[in-house]
Kinemage of the C-alpha trace (Angstrom):
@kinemage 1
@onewidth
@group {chain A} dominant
@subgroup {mainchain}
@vectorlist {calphas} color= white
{ca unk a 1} P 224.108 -60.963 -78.660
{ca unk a 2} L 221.285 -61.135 -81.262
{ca unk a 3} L 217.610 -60.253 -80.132
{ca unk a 4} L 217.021 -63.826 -81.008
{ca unk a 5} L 219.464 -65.601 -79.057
{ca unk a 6} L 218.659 -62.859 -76.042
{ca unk a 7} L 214.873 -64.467 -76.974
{ca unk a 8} L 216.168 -68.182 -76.525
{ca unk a 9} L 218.422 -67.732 -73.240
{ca unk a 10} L 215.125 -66.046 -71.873
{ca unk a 11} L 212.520 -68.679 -72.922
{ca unk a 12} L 215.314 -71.623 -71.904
{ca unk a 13} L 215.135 -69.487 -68.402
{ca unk a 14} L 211.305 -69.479 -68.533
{ca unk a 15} L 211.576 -73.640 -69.262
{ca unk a 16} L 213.615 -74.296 -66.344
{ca unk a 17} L 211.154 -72.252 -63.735
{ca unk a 18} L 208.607 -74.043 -65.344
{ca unk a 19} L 210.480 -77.536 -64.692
{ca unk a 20} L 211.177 -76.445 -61.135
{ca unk a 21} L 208.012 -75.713 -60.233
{ca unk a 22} L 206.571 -79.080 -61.362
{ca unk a 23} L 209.029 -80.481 -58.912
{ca unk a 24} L 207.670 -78.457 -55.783
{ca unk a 25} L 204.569 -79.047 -56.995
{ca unk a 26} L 205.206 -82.901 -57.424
{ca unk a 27} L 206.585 -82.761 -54.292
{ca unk a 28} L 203.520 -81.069 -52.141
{ca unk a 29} L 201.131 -83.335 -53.417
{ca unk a 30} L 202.902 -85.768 -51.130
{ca unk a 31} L 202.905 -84.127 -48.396
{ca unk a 32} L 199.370 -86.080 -47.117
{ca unk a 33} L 201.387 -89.051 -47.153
{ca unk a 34} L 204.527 -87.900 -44.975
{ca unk a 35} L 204.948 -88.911 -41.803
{ca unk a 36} L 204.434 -86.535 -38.819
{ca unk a 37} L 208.116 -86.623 -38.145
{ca unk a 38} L 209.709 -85.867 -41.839
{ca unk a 39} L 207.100 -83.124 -42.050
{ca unk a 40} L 209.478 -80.656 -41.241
{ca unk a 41} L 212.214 -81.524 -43.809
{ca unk a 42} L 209.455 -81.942 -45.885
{ca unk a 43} L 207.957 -78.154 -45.208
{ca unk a 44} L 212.095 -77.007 -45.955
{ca unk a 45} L 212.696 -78.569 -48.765
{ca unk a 46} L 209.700 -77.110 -50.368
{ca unk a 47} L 210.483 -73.834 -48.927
{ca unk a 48} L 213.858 -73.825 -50.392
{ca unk a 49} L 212.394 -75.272 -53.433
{ca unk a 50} L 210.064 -72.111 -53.924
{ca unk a 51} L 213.360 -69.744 -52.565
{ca unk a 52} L 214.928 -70.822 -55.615
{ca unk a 53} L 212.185 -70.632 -58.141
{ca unk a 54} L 212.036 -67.196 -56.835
{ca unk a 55} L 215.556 -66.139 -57.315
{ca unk a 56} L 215.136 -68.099 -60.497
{ca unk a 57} L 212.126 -65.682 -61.752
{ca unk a 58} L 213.750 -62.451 -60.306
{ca unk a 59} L 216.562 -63.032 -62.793
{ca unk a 60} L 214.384 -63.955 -66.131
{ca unk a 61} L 212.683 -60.467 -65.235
{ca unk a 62} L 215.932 -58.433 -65.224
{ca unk a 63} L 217.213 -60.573 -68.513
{ca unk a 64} L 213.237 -59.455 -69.693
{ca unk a 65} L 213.960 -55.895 -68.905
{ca unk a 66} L 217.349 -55.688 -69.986
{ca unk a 67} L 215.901 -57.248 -73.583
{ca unk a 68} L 213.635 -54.260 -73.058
{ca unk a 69} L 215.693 -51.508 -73.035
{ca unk a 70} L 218.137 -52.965 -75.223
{ca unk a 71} L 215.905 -53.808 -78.469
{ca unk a 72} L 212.914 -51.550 -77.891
């Protein structure tokens, strides 16, 4: 793989944390409005929401440092 297509499959990575994120975040600024009884669904969802964007993150660094070591 070229150091420019290693580039792109890291910055597509990068757009897709990004996109996830907005969704939590979308998604906590309703919270105010939930009712007492969803709250908990509501707290999990979010939870597995950040659970993801933090597997999601934990790979783009290992793609980041394998770029690293590969090109310099």
């Amino acid at each position: 793989m070229s150091l420019k297509s290693e580039i792109e499959e890291f910055q597509s990575m990068i757009n897709k944390i990004v996109e996830s994120l907005e969704e939590v975040s979308g998604s906590s600024a309703t919270i105010p409005e939930t009712a007492v009884d969803e709250l908990s669904n509501k707290i999990s969802s979010l939870s597995e929401g950040c659970e993801e964007v933090s597997s999601e993150l934990r790979t783009a660094i290992e793609m980041l440092e394998g770029i690293k070591s590969h090109w310099g």
